[in-house]
MITOR-607603 format. One record per residue: residue number from 1; z, x, y of N, C-alpha, C, O in turn; chain. Coordinates in steps of 0.1 Angstrom, whole numbers. Each point is the difference from the previous one (the first is absolute). Last residue first. Example, Ala and Ser with C-alpha at 12.3 -4.5 7.8 and 13.67 -1.06 7.14 Angstrom:
2
<pos->2	n.c3->71	n.c1->128	n.c2->-22	ca.c3->0	ca.c1->9	ca.c2->11	c.c3->8	c.c1->-8	c.c2->11	o.c3->1	o.c1->5	o.c2->11	unit->A> .
<pos->1	n.c3->-2	n.c1->-2	n.c2->-68	ca.c3->0	ca.c1->-9	ca.c2->12	c.c3->0	c.c1->9	c.c2->12	o.c3->7	o.c1->10	o.c2->0	unit->A> .
END
This chain:
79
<pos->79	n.c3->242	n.c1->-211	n.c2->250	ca.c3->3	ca.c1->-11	ca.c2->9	c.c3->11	c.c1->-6	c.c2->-9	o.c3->6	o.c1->-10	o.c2->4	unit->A> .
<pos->78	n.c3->-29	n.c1->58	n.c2->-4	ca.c3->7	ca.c1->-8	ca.c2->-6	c.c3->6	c.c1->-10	c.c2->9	o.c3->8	o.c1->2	o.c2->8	unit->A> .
<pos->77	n.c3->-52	n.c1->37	n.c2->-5	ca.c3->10	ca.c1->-4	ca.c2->3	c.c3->11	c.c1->-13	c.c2->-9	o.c3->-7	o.c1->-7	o.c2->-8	unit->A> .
<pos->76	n.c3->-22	n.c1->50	n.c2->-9	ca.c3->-1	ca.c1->-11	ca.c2->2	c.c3->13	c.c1->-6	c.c2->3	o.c3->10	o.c1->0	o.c2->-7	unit->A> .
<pos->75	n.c3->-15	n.c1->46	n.c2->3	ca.c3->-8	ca.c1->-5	ca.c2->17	c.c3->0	c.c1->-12	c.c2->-6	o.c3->-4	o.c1->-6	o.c2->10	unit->A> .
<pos->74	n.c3->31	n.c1->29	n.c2->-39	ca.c3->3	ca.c1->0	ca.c2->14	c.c3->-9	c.c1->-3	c.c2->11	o.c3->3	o.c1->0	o.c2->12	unit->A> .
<pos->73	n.c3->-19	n.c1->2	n.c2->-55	ca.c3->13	ca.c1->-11	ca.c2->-5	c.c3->5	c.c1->-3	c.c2->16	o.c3->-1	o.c1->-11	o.c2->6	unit->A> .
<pos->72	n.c3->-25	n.c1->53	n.c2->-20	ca.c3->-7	ca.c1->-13	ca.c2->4	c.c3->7	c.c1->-14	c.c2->6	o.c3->-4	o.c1->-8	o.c2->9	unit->A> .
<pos->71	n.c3->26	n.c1->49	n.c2->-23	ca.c3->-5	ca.c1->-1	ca.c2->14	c.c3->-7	c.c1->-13	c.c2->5	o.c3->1	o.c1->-7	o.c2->10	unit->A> .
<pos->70	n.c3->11	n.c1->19	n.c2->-55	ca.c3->19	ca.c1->-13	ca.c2->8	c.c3->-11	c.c1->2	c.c2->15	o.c3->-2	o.c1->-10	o.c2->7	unit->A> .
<pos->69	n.c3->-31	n.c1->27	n.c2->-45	ca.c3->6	ca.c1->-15	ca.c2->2	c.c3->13	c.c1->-6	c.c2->14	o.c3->3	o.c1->-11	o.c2->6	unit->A> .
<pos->68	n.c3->-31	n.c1->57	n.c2->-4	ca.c3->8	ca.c1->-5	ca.c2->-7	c.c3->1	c.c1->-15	c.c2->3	o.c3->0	o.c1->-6	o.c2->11	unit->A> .
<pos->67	n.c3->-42	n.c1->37	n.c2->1	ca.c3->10	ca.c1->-8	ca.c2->6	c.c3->9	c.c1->-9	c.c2->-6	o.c3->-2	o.c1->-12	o.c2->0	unit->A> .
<pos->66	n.c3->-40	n.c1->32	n.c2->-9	ca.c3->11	ca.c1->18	ca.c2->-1	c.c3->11	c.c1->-9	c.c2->6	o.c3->10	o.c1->6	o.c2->1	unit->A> .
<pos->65	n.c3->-55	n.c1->-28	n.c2->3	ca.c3->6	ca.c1->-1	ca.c2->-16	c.c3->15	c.c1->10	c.c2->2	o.c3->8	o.c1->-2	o.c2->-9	unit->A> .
<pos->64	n.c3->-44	n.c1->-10	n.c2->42	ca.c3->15	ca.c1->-1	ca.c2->7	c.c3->7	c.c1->-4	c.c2->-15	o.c3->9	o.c1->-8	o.c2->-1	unit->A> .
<pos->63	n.c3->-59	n.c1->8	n.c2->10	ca.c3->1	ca.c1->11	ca.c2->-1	c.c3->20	c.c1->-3	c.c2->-1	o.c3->2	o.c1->10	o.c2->-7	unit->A> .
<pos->62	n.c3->-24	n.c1->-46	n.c2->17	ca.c3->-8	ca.c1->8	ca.c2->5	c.c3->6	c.c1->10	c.c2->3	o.c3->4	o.c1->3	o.c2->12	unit->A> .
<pos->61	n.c3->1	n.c1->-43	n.c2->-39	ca.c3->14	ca.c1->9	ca.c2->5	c.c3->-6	c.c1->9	c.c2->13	o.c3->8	o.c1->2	o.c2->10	unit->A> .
<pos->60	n.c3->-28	n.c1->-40	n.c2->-37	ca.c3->-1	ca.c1->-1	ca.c2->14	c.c3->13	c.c1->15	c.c2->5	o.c3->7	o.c1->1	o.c2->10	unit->A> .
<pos->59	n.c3->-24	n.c1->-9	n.c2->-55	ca.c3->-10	ca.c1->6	ca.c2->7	c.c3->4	c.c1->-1	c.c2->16	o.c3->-5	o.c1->7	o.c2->9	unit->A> .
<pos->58	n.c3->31	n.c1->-14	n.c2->-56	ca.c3->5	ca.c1->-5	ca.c2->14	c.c3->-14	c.c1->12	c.c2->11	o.c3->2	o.c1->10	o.c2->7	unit->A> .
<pos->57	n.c3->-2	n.c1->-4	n.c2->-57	ca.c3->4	ca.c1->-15	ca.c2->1	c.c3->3	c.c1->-5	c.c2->14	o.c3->-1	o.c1->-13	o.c2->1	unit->A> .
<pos->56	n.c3->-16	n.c1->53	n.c2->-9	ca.c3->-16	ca.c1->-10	ca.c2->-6	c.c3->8	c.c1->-14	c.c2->1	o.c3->-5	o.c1->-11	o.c2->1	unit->A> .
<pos->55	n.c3->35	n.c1->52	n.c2->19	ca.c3->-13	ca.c1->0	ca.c2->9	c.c3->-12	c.c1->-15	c.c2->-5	o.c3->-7	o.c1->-6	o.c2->8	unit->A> .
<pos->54	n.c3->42	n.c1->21	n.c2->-36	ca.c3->3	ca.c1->-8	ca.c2->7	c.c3->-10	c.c1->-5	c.c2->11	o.c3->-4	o.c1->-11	o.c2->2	unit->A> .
<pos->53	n.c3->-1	n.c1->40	n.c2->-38	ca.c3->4	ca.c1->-12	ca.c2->1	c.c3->1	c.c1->-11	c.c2->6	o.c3->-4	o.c1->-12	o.c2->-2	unit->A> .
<pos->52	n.c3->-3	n.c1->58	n.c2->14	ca.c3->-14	ca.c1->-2	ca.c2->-1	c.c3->6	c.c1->-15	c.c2->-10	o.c3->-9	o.c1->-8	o.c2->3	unit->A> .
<pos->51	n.c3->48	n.c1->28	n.c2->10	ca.c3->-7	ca.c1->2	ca.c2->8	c.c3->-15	c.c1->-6	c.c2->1	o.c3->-3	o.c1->-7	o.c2->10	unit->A> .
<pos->50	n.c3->27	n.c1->17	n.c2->-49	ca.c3->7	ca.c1->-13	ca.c2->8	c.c3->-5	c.c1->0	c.c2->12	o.c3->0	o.c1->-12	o.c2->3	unit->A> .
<pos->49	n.c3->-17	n.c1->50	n.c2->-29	ca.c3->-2	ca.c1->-15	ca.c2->-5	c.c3->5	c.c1->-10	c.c2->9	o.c3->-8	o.c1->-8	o.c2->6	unit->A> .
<pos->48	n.c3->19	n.c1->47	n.c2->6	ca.c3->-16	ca.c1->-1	ca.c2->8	c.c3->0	c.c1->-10	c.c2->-9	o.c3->-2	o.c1->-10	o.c2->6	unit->A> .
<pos->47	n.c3->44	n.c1->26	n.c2->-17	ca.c3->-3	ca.c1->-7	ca.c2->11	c.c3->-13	c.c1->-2	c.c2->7	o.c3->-1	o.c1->-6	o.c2->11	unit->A> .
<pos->46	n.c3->3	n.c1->24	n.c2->-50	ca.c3->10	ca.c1->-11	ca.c2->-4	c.c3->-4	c.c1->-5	c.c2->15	o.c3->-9	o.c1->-9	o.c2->2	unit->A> .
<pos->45	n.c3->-4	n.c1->52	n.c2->-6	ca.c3->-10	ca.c1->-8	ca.c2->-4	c.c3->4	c.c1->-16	c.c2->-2	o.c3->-9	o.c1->-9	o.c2->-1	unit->A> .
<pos->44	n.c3->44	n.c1->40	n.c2->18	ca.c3->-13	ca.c1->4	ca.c2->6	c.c3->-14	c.c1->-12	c.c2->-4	o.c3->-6	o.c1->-6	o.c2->8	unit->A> .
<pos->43	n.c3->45	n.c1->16	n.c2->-41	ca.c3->6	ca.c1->-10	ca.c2->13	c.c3->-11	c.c1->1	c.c2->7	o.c3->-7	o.c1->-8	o.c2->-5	unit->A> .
<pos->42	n.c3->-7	n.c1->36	n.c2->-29	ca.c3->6	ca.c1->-16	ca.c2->-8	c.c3->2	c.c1->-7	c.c2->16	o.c3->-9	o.c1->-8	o.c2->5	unit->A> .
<pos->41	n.c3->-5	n.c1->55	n.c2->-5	ca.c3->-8	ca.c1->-7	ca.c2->-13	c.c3->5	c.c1->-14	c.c2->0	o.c3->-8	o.c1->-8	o.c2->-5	unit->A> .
<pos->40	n.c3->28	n.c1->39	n.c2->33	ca.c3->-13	ca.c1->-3	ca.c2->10	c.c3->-8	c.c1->-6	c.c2->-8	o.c3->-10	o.c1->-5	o.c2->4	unit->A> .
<pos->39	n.c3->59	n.c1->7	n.c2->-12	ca.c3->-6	ca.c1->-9	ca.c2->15	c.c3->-19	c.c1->4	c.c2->3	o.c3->-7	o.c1->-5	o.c2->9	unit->A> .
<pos->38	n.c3->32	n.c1->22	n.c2->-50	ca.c3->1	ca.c1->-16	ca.c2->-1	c.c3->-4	c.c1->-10	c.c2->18	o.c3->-3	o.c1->-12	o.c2->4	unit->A> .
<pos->37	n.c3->3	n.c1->65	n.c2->-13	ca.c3->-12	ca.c1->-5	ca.c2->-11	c.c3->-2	c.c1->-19	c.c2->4	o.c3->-9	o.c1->-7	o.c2->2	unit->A> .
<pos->36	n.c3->45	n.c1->33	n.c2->15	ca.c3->-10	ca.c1->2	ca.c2->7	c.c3->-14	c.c1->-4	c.c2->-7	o.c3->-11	o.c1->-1	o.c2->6	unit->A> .
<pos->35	n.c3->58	n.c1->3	n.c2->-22	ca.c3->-6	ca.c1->-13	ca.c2->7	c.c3->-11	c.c1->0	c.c2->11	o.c3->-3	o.c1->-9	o.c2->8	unit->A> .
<pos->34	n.c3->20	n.c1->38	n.c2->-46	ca.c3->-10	ca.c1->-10	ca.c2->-3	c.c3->-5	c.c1->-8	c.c2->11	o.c3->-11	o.c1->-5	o.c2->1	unit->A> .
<pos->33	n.c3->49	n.c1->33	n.c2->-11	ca.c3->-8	ca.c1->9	ca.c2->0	c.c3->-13	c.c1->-8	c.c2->7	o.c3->-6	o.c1->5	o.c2->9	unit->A> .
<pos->32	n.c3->42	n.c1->-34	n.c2->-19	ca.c3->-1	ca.c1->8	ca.c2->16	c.c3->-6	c.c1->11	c.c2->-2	o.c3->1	o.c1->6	o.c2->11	unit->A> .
<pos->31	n.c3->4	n.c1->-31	n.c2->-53	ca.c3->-6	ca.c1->-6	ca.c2->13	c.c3->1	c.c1->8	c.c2->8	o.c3->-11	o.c1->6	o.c2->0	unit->A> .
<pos->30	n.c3->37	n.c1->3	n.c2->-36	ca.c3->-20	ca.c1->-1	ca.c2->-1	c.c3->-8	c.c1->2	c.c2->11	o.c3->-8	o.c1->8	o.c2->3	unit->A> .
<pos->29	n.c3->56	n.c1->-16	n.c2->1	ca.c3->-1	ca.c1->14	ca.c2->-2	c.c3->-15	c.c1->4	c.c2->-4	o.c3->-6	o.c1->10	o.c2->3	unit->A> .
<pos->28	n.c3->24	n.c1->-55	n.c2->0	ca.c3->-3	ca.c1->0	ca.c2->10	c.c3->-2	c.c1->20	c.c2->-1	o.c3->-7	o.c1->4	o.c2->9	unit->A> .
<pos->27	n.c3->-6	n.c1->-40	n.c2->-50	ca.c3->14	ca.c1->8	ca.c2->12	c.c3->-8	c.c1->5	c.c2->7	o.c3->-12	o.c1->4	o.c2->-2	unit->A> .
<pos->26	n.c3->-12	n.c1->-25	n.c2->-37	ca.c3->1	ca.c1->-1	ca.c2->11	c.c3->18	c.c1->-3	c.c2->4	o.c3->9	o.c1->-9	o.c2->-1	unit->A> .
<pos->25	n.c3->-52	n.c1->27	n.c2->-31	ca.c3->10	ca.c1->6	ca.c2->10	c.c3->5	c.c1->-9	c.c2->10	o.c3->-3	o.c1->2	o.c2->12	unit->A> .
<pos->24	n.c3->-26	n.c1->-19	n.c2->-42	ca.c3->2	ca.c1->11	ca.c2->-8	c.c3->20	c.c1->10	c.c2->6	o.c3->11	o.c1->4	o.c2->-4	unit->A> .
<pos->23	n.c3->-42	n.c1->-33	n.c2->31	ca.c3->0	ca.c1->-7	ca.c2->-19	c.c3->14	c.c1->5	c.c2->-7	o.c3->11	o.c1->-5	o.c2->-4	unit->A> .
<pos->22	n.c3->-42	n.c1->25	n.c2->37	ca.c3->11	ca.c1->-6	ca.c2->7	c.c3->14	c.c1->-8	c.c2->-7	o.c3->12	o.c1->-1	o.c2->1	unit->A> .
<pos->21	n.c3->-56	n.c1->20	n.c2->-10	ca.c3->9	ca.c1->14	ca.c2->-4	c.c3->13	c.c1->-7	c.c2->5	o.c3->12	o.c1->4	o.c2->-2	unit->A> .
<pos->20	n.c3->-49	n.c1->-34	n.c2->8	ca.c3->-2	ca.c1->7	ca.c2->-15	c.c3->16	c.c1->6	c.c2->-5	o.c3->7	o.c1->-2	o.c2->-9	unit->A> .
<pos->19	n.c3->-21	n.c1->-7	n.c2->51	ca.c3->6	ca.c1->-17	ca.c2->0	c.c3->7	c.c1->4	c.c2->-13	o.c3->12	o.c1->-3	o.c2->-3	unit->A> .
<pos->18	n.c3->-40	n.c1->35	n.c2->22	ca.c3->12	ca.c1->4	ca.c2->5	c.c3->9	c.c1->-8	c.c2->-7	o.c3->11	o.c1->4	o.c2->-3	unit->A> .
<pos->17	n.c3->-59	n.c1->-10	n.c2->-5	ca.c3->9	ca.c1->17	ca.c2->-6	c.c3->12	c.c1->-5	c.c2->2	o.c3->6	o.c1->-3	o.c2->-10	unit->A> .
<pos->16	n.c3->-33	n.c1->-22	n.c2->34	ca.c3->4	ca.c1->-5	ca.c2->-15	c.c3->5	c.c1->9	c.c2->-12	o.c3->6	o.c1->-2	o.c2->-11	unit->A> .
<pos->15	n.c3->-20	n.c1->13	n.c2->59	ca.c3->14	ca.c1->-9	ca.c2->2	c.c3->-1	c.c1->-5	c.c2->-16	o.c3->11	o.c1->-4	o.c2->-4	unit->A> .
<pos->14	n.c3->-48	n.c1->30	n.c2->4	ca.c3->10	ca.c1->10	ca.c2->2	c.c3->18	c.c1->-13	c.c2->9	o.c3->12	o.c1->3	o.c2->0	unit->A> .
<pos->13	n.c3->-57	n.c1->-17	n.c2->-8	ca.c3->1	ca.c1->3	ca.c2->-7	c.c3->15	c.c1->10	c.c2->-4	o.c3->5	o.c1->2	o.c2->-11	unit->A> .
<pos->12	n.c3->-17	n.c1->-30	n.c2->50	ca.c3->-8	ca.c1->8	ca.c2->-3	c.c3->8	c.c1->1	c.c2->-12	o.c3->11	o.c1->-6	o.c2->1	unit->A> .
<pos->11	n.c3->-16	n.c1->-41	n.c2->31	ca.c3->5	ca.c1->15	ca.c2->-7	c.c3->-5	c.c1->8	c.c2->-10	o.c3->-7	o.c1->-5	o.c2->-9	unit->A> .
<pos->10	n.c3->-18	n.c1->-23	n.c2->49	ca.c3->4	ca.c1->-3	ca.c2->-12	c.c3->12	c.c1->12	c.c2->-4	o.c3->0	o.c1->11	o.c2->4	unit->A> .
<pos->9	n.c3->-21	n.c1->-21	n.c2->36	ca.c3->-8	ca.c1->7	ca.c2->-8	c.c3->3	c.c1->-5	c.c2->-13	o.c3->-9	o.c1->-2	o.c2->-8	unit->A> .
<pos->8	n.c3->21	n.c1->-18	n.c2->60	ca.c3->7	ca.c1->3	ca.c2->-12	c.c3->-15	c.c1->-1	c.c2->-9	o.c3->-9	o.c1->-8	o.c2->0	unit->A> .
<pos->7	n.c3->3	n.c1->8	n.c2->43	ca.c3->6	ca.c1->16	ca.c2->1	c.c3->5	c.c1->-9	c.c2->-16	o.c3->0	o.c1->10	o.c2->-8	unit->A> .
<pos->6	n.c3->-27	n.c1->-41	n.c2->31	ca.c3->14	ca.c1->-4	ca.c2->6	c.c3->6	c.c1->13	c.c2->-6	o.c3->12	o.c1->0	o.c2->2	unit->A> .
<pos->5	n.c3->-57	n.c1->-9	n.c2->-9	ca.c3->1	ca.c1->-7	ca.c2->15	c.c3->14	c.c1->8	c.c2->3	o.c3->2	o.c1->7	o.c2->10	unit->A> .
<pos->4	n.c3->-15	n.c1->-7	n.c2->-59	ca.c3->-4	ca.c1->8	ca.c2->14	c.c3->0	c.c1->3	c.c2->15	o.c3->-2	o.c1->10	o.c2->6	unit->A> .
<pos->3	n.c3->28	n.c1->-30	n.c2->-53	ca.c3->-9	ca.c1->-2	ca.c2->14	c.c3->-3	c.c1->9	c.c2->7	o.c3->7	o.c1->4	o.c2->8	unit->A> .
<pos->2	n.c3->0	n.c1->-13	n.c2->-67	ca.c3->-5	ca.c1->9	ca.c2->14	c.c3->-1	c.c1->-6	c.c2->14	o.c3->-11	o.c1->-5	o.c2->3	unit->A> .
<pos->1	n.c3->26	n.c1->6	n.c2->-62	ca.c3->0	ca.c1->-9	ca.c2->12	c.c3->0	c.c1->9	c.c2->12	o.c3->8	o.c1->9	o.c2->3	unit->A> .
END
């Protein structure tokens, strides 16, 4: 699955290693060698999904996806 439009490529082969060895290992003494593997292979591509997501379910965001839910929550006024 590809948009082009919206930077998410897909993940690469190498976040399915990590998910793999993750399995396998998972404490936190694994990990922190690792977490430089896990933000540019897994979280990095995770968030261009939800990003290029969101962008296909709410087209009117125009561009304004990186904007937590409670922020959003705070510009709709409450009567």
């Amino acid at each position: 699955m590809t948009f082009a439009t919206t930077g998410f490529a897909g993940f690469r082969p190498a976040a399915f290693a990590f998910f793999s060895e993750l399995q396998d290992n998972n404490d936190p003494a694994w990990f922190r060698p690792r977490k430089a593997v896990y933000e540019t292979e897994v979280l990095a591509p995770f968030r261009d999904l939800i990003i290029a997501a969101t962008a296909r379910v709410l087209p009117s965001s125009n561009g304004a996806t990186r904007t937590s839910p409670a922020a959003t929550s705070r510009r709709v006024p409450v009567t």
